[in-house]
DRENVEX-648466 format. One line per 3 residues: number of its first residue (from 0); for each residue x negated, y negated, z negated of C-alpha. Coordinates in steps of 0.1 Angstrom, whole numbers, plus 5000, padded with zeros to 4 digits. Layout:
% DRENVEX-648466
NUM = X/Y/Z; ... .
***
This chain:
% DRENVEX-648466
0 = 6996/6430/2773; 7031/6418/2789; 7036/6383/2775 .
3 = 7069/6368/2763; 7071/6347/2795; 7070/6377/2817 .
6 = 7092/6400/2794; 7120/6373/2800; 7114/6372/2832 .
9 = 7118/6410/2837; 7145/6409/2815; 7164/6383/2839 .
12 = 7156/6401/2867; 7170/6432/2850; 7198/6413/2842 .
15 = 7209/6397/2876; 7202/6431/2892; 7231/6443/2868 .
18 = 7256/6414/2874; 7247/6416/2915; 7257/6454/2916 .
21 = 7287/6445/2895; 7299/6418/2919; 7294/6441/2950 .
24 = 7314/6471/2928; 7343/6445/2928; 7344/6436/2956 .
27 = 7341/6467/2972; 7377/6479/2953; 7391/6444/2964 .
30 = 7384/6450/3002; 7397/6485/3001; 7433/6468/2992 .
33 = 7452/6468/3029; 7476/6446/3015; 7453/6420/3003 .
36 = 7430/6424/3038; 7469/6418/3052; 7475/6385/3039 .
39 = 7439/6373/3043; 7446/6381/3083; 7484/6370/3087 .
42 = 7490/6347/3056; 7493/6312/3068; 7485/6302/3028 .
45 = 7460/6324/3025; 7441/6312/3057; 7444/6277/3044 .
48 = 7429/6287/3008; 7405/6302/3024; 7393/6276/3043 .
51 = 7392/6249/3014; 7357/6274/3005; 7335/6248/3032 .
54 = 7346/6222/3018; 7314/6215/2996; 7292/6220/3024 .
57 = 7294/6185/3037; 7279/6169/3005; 7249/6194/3010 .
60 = 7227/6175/3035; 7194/6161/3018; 7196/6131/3041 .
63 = 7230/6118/3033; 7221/6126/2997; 7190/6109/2999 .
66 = 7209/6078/3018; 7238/6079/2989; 7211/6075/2963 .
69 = 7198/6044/2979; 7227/6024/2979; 7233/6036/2943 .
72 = 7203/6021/2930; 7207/5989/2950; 7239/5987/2931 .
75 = 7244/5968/2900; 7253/6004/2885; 7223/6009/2865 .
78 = 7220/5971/2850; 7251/5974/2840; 7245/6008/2826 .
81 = 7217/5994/2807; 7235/5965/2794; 7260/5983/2780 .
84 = 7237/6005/2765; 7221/5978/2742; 7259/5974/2726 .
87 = 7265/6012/2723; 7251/6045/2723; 7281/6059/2711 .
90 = 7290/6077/2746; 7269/6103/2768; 7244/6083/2792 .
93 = 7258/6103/2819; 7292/6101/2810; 7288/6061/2808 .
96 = 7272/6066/2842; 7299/6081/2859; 7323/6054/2844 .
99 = 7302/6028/2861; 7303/6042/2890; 7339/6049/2892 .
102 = 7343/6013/2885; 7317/5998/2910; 7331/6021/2937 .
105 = 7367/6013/2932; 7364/5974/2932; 7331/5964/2949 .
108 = 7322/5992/2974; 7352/6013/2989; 7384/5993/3004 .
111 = 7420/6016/3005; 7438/6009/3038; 7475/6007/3041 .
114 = 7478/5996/3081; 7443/5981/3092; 7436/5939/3101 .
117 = 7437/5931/3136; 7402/5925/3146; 7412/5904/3176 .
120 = 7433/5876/3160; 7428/5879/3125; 7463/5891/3117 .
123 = 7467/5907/3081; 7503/5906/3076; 7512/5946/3074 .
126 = 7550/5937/3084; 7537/5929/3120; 7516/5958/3121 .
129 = 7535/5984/3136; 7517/6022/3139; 7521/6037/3173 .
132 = 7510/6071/3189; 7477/6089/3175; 7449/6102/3196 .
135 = 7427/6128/3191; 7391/6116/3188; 7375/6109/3219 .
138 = 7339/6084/3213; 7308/6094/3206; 7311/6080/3167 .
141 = 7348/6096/3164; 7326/6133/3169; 7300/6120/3149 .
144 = 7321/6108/3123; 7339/6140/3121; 7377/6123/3125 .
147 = 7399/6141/3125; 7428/6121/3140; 7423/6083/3157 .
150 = 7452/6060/3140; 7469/6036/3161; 7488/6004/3158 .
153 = 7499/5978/3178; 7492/5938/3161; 7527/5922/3173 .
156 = 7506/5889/3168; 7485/5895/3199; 7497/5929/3214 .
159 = 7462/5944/3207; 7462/5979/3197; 7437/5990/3167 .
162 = 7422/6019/3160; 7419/6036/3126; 7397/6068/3126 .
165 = 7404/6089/3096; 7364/6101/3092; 7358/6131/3072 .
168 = 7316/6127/3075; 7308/6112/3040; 7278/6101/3054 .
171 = 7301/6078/3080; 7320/6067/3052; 7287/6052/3036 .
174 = 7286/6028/3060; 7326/6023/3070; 7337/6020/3033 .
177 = 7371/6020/3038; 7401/6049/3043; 7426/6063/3017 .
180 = 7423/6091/2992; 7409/6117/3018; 7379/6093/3029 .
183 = 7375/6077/2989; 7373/6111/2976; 7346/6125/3001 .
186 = 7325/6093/2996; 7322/6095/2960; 7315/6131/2959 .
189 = 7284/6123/2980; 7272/6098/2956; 7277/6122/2924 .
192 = 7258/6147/2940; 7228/6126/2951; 7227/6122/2913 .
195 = 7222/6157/2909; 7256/6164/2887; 7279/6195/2893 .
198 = 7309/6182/2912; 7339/6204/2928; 7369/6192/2956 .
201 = 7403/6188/2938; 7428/6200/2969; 7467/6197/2961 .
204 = 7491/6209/2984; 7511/6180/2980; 7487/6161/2999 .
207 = 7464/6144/2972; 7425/6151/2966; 7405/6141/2939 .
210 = 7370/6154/2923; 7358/6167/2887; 7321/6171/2879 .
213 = 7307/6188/2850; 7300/6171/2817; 7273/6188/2800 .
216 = 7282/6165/2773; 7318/6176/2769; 7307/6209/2781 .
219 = 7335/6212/2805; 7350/6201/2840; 7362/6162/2839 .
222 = 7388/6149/2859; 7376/6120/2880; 7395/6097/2907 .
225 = 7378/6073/2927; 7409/6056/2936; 7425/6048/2903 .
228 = 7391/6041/2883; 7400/6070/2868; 7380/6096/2841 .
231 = 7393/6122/2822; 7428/6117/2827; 7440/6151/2844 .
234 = 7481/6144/2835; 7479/6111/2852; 7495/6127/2888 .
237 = 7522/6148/2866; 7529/6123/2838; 7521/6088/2855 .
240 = 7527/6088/2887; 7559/6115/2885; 7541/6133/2913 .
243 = 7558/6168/2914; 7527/6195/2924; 7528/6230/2931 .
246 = 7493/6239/2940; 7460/6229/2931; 7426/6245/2937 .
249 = 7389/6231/2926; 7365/6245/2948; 7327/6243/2939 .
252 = 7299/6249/2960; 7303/6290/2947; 7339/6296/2939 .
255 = 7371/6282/2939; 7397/6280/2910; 7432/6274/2910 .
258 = 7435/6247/2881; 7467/6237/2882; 7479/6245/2847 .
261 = 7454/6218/2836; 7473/6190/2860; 7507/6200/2854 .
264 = 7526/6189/2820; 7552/6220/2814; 7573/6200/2790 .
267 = 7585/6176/2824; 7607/6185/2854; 7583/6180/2874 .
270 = 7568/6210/2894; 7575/6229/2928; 7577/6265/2927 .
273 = 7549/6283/2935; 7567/6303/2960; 7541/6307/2989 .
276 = 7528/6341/2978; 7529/6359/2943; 7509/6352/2911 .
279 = 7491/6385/2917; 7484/6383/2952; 7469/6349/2943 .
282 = 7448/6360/2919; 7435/6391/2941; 7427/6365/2972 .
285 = 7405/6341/2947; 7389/6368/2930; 7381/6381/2968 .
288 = 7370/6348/2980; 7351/6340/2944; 7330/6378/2949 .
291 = 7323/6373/2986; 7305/6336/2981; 7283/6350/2949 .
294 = 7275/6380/2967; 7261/6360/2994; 7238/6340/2964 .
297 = 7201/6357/2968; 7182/6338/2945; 7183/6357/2914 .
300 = 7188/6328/2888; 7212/6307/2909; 7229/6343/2907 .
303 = 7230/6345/2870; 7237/6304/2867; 7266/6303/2892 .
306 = 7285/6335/2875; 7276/6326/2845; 7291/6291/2853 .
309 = 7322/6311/2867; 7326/6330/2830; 7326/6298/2809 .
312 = 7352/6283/2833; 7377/6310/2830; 7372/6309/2790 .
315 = 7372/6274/2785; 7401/6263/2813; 7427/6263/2789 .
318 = 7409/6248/2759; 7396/6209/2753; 7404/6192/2786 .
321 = 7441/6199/2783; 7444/6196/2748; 7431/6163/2752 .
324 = 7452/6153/2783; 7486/6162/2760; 7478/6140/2735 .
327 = 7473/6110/2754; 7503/6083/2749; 7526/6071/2779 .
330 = 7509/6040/2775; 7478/6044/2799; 7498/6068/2827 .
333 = 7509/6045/2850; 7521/6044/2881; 7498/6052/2913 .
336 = 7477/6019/2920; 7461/6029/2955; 7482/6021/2984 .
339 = 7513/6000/2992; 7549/6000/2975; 7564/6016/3002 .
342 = 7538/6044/3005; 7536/6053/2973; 7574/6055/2964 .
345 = 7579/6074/2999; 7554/6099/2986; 7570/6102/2953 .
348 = 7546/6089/2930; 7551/6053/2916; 7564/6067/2885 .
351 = 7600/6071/2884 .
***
């Protein structure tokens, strides 16, 4: 007699083997488009979409996982987590928890860099530390360390020239603690996923990257930046800063999105048009790119989890979150906090 356990199981089975020969149908039509197989060979964009798809892969490394989760729990994360949970249980646990550590990692663990000290006389003032020619990396930690350009700068002070490199190894970055938003962002997605959450890369064209991980909570994708202590606040960029964006994609460790109705406010002046290929084109390259990663899946549950992951995405992406984000008074978007004057208003985003 087949027992319930083993009807769901065949039932799953049956089910995943549906879904899996619905994928492949897809993407078989997709790849017979010449046009779209076109772009994905000549398109500059599309090259550089497509190549946003490894980003994920970095944070996968049990080791560096394993490593991130050590110096989490030698952190004052939890006691504080438990302290405040004797005054409230009004929030999510893990919700709370990834407010602590947002806060712990933006003023006690990571350190933004404008121009870096001179290590040879002590010299900190920025105004006599002048940036000269970069080099490509070229020591044995620059390689290991995955930097991707050495920074240089001459200390007028001394004439000693300091190297800055910009690591992209978030394991590295455990132990240098310091960049800008590039290095802040792949630190702290290491440390949410030793926790075991659901975290995905936030890539904007106009060169700013930021993370969301998945509140089972508030049953949707929350916007998280480790370098303004920042949760849940999507229209910050748009509204706060007066950063004008074009482009952005989230990219997960099985499909990437393109999310930027949720960061952009439509009632400001404050957008870049979307000129680099057309809205369907787009659409036919993602849904391409999103079909080729779940057809690789083989595990028939992560199968029916990831797509089914995908589904609730599409339906919910317009729904709470933004809702939410439009609400939200003028009060608490300010300007960007990371980085110096000058930086920020060269980049267009101290708020005016």
């Amino acid at each position: 007699m087949t027992t319930i356990s083993e009807l769901a199981g065949q039932l799953k089975k049956r089910y995943s083997t549906v879904r899996r020969q619905s994928i492949n149908s897809l993407l078989s039509t997709l790849g017979k488009d010449n046009n779209l197989r076109k772009l994905m060979t000549d398109d500059a964009f599309a090259k550089k979409i497509t190549s946003l798809l490894s980003l994920m892969k970095v944070y996968q490394d049990p080791s560096s996982q394993s490593e991130a989760l050590d110096i989490i729990l030698a952190s004052p994360v939890y006691s504080r987590l438990d302290e405040e949970e004797s005054k409230t249980n009004n929030d999510d646990y893990t919700d709370r928890l990834v407010k602590q550590l947002l806060k712990w990692f933006k003023e006690e663990f990571f350190t933004w860099v404008n121009k870096p000290d001179c290590p040879k006389c002590g010299n900190t003032d920025q105004n006599t530390i002048q940036q000269v020619t970069p080099w490509r990396p070229y020591k044995k930690e620059h390689f290991e360390g995955n930097a991707g350009v050495i920074e240089r700068y001459r200390c007028e002070v001394c004439n000693h020239t300091i190297e800055f490199p910009r690591y992209n190894n978030p394991s590295t970055l455990l132990k240098t603690r310091s960049g800008r938003c590039g290095e802040w962002d792949n630190c702290f997605i290491l440390l949410l996923k030793s926790l075991g959450l659901k975290v995905r890369y936030l890539w904007n064209m106009e060169d700013h990257v930021w993370c969301e991980y998945y509140s089972t909570n508030l049953d949707r994708w929350v916007h998280l930046d480790c370098c303004e202590n920042s949760f849940d606040n999507p229209l910050l960029y748009n509204r706060g800063w007066a950063k004008k964006m074009s482009y952005i994609f989230a990219i997960s460790d099985y499909y990437i999105r393109d999310v930027t109705d949720k960061y952009i406010d439509k009632d400001l002046e404050r957008t870049i048009p979307r000129d680099k290929m057309s809205e369907d084109n787009l659409a036919k390259l993602l849904a391409l790119l999103d079909l080729s990663m779940l057809s690789k899946i083989q595990d028939p549950d992560l199968l029916l989890e990831v797509s089914s992951d995908l589904i609730h995405d599409y339906r919910t992406m317009k729904g709470t979150s933004a809702k939410l984000s439009s609400s939200r008074t003028q009060e608490i978007m300010i300007p960007r906090q990371s980085g110096s004057v000058q930086w920020t208003s060269q980049r267009g985003e101290n708020g005016h």
